[in-house]
C-alpha positions as CSV (number, residue, x, y, z in Angstrom):
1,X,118.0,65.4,110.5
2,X,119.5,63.0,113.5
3,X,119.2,65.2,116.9
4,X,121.8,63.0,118.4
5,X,124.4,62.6,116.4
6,X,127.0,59.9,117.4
7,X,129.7,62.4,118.1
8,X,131.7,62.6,121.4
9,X,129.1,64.8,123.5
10,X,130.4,67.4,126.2
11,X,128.2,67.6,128.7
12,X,129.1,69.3,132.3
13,X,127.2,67.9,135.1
14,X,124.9,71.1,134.6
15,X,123.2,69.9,132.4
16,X,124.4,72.1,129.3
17,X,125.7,70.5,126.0
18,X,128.4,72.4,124.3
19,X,129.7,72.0,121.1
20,X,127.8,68.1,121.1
21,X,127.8,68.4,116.7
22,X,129.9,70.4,114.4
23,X,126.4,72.8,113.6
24,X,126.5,73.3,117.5
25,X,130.0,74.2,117.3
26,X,129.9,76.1,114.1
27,X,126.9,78.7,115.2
28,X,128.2,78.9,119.1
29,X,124.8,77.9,120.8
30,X,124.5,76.3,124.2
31,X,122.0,73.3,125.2
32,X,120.7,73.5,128.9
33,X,118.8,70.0,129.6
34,X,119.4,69.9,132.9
35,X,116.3,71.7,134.0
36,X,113.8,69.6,137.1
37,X,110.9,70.4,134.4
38,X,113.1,68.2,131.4
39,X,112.8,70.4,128.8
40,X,115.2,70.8,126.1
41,X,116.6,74.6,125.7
42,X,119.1,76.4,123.3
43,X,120.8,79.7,123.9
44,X,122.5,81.9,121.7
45,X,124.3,85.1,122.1
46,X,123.3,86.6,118.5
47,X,126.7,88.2,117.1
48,X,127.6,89.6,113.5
49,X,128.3,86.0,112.5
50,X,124.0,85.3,113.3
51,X,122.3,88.2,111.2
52,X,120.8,88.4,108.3
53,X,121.8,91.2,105.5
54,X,118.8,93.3,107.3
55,X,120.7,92.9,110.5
56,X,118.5,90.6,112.0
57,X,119.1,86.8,113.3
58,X,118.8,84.7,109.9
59,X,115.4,82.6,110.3
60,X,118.0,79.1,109.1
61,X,119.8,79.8,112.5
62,X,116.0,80.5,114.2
63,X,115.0,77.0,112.6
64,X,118.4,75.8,114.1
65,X,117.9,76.5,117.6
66,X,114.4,75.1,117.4
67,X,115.3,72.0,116.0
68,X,117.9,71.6,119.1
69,X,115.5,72.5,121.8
70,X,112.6,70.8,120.6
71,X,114.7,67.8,119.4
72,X,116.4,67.8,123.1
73,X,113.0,68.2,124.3
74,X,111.5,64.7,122.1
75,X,115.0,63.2,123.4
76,X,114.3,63.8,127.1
77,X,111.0,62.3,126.9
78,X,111.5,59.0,124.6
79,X,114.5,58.4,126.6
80,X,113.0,58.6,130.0
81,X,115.6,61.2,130.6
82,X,118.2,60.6,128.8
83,X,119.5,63.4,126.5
84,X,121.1,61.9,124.2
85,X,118.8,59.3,123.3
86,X,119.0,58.9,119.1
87,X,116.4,60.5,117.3
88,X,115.5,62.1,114.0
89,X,113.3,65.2,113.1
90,X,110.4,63.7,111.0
91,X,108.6,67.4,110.4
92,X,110.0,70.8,111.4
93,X,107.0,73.8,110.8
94,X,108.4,77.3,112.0
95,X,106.4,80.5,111.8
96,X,108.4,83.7,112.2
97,X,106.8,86.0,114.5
98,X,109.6,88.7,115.1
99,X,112.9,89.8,114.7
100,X,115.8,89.4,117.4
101,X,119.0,91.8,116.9
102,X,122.8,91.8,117.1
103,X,123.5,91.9,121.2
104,X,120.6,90.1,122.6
105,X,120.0,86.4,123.8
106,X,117.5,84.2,122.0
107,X,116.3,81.8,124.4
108,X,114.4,78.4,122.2
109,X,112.4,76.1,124.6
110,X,110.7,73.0,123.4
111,X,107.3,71.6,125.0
112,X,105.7,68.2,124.8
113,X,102.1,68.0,123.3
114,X,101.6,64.3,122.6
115,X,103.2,61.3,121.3
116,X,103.7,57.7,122.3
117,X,107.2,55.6,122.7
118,X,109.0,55.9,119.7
119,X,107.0,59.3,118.6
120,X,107.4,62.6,120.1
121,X,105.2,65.9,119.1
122,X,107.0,69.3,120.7
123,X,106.1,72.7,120.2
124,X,108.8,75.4,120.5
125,X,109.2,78.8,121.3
126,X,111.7,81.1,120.6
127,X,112.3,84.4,122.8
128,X,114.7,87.0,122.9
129,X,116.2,88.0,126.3
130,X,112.9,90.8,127.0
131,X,110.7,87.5,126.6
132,X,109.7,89.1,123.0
133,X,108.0,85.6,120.7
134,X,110.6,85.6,118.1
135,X,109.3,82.3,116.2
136,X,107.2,79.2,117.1
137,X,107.5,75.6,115.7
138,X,106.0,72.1,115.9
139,X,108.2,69.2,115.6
140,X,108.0,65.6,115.1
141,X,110.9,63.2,116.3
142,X,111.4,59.7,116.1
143,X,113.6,57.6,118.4
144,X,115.8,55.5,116.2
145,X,117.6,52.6,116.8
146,X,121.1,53.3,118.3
147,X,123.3,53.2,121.4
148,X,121.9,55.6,123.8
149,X,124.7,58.4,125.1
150,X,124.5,59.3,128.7
């Protein structure tokens, strides 16, 4: 999965990313990577279009926001800040911890744990707005080849 696609990226001087890839636009979720600490984020407002038939946020859209904010989070680091540097998710591993409802704000926050120049290991968290651990993950992202979008 590339985390940074060669689509025309919006990206306000804020530091948030919206609609940067047809997925982003399609589910509604926000990238913050404008943070001093440079870690990649993902927010989502969970609506009826997010649950699951138990009226939960569906774990595919979970996986989705952790692939973002780790993947953001890979990005920032192998491109010496740059947030848009190419990469692709090599291994995604989620464990589902809780459940997030229709209403709240899931907050997904991606953390570097090792990794050299072209290889980036991240784990993730995903909250809802009390700070409830919705799901974790660990990630592994490669930088790729490509022009580098500022």
């Amino acid at each position: 999965m590339t985390s940074a696609p060669p689509e025309a990226a919006a990206q306000s001087g804020d530091g948030l990313i919206v609609g940067q890839s047809g997925a982003q636009a399609l589910v509604g979720y926000i990238v913050d990577v404008g943070q001093p600490d440079r870690l990649g984020r993902a927010y989502l407002d969970i609506d009826a279009r997010h649950i699951n038939r138990n009226g939960k946020l569906h774990g595919g859209i979970q996986a989705m926001l952790l692939d973002a904010a780790c993947g953001f989070t890979a990005s920032l680091h192998l491109g010496q800040g740059v947030a848009l540097t190419p990469l692709v998710t090599v291994s995604l591993t989620l464990q589902y911890v809780g459940a997030a409802d229709l209403g709240q704000r899931v907050t997904a926050i991606g953390h570097l744990v090792g990794g050299g120049r072209k290889i980036a290991h991240i784990h993730g968290e995903l909250t809802d707005d009390s700070g409830r651990m919705i799901a974790t993950a660990l990630g592994v992202f490669k930088k790729v080849p490509g022009e580098r979008f500022t």
